[in-house]
C-alpha positions as a Markdown table, in Angstrom:
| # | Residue | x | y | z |
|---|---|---|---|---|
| 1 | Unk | 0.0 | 0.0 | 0.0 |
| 2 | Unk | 0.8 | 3.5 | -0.6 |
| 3 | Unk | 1.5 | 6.8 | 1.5 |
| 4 | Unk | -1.9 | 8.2 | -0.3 |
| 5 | Unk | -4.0 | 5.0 | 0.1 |
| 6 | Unk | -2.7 | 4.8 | 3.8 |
| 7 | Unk | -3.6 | 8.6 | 4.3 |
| 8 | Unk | -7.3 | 7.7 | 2.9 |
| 9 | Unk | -7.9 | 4.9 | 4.9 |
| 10 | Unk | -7.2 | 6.7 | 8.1 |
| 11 | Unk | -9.2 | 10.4 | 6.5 |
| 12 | Unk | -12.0 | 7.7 | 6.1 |
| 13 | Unk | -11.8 | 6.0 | 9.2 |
| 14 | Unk | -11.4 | 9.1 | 11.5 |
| 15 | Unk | -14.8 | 10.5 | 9.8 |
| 16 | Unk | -16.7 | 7.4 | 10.8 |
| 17 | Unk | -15.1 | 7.6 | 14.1 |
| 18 | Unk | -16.2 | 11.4 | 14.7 |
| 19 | Unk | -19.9 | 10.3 | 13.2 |
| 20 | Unk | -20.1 | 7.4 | 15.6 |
| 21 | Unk | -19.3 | 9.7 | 18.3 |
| 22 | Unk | -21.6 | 12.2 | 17.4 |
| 23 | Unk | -24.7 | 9.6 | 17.7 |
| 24 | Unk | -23.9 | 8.2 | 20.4 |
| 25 | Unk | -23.9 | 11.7 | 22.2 |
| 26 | Unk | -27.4 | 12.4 | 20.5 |
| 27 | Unk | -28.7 | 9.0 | 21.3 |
| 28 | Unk | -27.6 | 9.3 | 25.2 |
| 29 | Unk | -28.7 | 13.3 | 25.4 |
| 30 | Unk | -32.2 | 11.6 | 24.1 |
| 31 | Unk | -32.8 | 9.2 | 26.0 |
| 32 | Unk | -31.6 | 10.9 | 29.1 |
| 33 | Unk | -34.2 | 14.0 | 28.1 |
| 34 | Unk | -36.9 | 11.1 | 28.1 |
| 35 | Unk | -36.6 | 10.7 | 32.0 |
């Protein structure tokens, strides 16, 4: 693998990351709210 491919892969992954994170923080604000 290349420097670009490598430099891709981890763009990509850190995007999921940061949009896992994110729904997680909705999902507990929500169903904390719900109490």
């Amino acid at each position: 693998m290349d420097t670009t491919t490598i430099i891709a892969l981890c763009a990509i992954f850190s995007v999921v990351l940061g949009i896992v994170t994110l729904a997680t923080t909705i999902l507990v604000a929500f169903i904390n709210s719900k109490k």
